[in-house]
C-alpha positions in Angstrom: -21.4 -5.4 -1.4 -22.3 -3.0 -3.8 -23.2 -3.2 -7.7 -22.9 -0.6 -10.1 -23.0 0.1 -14.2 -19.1 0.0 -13.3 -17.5 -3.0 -14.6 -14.5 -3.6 -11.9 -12.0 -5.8 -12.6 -12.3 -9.2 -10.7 -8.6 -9.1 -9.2 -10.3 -5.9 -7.2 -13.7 -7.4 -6.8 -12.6 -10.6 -5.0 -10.0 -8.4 -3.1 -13.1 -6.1 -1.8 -15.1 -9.1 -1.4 -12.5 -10.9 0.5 -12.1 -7.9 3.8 -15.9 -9.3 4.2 -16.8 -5.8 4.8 -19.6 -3.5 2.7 -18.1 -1.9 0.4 -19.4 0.3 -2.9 -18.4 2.3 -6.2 -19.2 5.9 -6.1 -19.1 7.7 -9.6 -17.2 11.0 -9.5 -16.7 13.5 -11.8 -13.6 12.0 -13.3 -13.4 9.3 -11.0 -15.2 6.0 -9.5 -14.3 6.4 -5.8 -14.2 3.0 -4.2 -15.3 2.8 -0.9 -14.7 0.2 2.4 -17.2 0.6 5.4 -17.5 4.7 3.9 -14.0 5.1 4.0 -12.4 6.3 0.9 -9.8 3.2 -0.7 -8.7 4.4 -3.5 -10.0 5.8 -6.8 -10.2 4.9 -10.6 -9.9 6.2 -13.7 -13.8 6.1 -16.0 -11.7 4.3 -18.7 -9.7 1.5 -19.4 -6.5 0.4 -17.3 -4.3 -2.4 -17.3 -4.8 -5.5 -15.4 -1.1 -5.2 -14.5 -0.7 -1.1 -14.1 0.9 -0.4 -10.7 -2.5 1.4 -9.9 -3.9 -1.5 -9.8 -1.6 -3.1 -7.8 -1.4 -0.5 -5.1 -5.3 -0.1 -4.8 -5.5 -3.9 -4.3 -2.3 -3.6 -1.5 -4.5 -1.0 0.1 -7.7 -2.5 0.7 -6.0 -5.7 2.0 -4.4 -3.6 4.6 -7.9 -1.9 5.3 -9.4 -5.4 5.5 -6.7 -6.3 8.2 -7.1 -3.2 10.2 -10.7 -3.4 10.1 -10.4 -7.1 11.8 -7.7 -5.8 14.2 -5.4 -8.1 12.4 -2.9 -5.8 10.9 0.4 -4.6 11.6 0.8 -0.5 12.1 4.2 0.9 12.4 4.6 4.5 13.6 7.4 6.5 13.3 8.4 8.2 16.0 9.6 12.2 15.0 10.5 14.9 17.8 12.8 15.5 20.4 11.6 12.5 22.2 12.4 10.1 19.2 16.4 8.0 19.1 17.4 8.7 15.8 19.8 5.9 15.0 
């Protein structure tokens, strides 16, 4: 787990904290770039946002699906596109 001048919101903190995998805030230009074993998660604005903004809620949805894919754990669907797929 990484620290930074940043101060993240603890919805997103406990979400990071809960994948038990290192994880750290990377100031961009524009930007802190939040970051799950060096993969890129998702990114957030330098000022405020609102603890219910859909943002929010979609970076939280996708670190819990890295989390799960990390521990082998989640579900992947493909979709299958070509000549060989059975459109229905």
């Amino acid at each position: 787990m990484s620290r930074s001048k940043f101060r993240l919101a603890p919805v997103v903190r406990d979400a990071l904290d809960a994948t038990g995998l290192p994880w750290e805030i990377v100031q961009g230009t524009k930007h802190f770039h939040i970051r799950v074993c060096g993969d890129l998660v998702g990114i957030l604005p330098m000022g405020k946002m609102k603890t219910n903004s859909r943002q929010l809620k979609n970076l939280l949805s996708d670190i819990q699906k890295l989390g799960k894919e990390q521990h082998g754990t989640g579900h992947t669907s493909e979709r299958r596109v070509g000549p060989d797929s059975h459109a229905r």
